[in-house]
C-alpha positions, 0 to 999 in steps of 0.5 A: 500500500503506497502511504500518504502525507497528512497535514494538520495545521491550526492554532494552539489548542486546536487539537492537532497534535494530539490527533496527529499523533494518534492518526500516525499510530493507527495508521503505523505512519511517523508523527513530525511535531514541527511545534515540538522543533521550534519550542526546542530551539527555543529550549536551547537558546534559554539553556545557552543564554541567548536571548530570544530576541536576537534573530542571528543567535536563533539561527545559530542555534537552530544550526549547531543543535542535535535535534531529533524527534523519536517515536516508539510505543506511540509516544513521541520523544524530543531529543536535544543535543542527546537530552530528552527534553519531551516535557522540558519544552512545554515550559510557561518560559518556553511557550513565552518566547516560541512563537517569537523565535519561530517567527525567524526566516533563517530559524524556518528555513532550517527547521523545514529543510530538516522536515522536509528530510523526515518526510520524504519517503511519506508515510507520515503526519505531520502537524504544525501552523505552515504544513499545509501552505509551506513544508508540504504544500503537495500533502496528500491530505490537508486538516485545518483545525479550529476551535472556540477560544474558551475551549482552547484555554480550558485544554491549555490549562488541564495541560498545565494542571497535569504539569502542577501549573496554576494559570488563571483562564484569563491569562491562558486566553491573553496568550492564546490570543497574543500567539494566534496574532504573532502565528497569523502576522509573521512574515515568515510561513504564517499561520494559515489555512491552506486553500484546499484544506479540509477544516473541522470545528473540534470545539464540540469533539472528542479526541476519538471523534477528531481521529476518527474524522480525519482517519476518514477523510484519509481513507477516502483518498487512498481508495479514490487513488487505489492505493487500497484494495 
């Protein structure tokens, strides 16, 4: 069976990653969480003393760190620099300063040079904010994700909970609403709905029914294109 290339883009707190991961489990793909990629460059900078501000020790950075994202038993593990840092990168201070390293041209370029590598035999899902419109504007299957912004924070703050982090809604709701506009305002590969993306409003959905949505949408087109008996 010849495999295909999923994108799932949206904003934080739209249930994409999670459904990402669990798509690539149920279909045996690889799952390349290109936010996990950046939050770990982030990660690095802090742990260097670089501030987050300066674009050219970002790219550096960005260039002479080990980066690497394993998958096994389901899980997806981030390693930097030979460290796993899965739980590490989703730090209050980490999530502060990502969207604006992300927003770096030269910080994109090698991030999706490197997911350009992981995906070129396909076979993979991948989720993130420019998927669908930059790293792989051929994906087989495009997902734009949304979802109203209270449910985000209520997702954001059981996250933070399960971490022994106390946030007040109204503060997740500020940093939701101040990532959406640096995401949707960058210059470089901004967060977008690609015009052949296929959107669904997880607001009132489970997991089970997100996963379910898409595992649908792509096995309709593997069975338009033959690629299943």
């Amino acid at each position: 069976m010849r495999k295909i290339i999923i994108a799932i883009d949206g904003p934080a707190g739209s249930g994409k990653s999670t459904t990402a991961r669990l798509v690539a489990e149920s279909l045996g793909y690889t799952y390349l969480d290109t936010g996990a990629m950046y939050r770990a460059i982030t990660l690095a900078m802090l742990n260097l003393g670089i501030d987050p501000s300066d674009e050219n020790g970002a790219v550096r950075a960005a260039r002479e760190c080990r980066l690497s994202l394993e998958n096994a038993n389901g899980n997806s593990r981030v390693i930097l620099n030979e460290v796993d840092v899965t739980d590490s990168i989703r730090s209050e201070e980490v999530t502060k300063y990502v969207s604006l390293v992300s927003s770096y041209k030269g910080v994109r370029e090698i991030m999706v040079e490197k997911q350009r590598e992981i995906g070129a035999h396909k076979g993979c899902v991948v989720d993130g904010r420019d998927i669908g419109t930059v790293v792989f504007p051929d994906a087989d299957l495009k997902i734009y994700m949304v979802a109203d912004i209270m449910e985000r924070a209520r997702r954001r703050q059981e996250e933070l909970s399960i971490r022994g982090e106390d946030v007040s809604t109204a503060q997740v709701v500020d940093e939701l609403n101040e990532r959406d506009t640096k995401d949707s305002t960058r210059v470089a590969s901004p967060l977008k709905k690609a015009p052949d993306a296929i959107e669904i409003d997880t607001t009132n959905m489970s997991i089970e029914e997100q996963v379910a949505k898409v595992l649908s949408f792509a096995d309709e087109i593997m069975v338009t294109n033959g690629m299943v008996n």
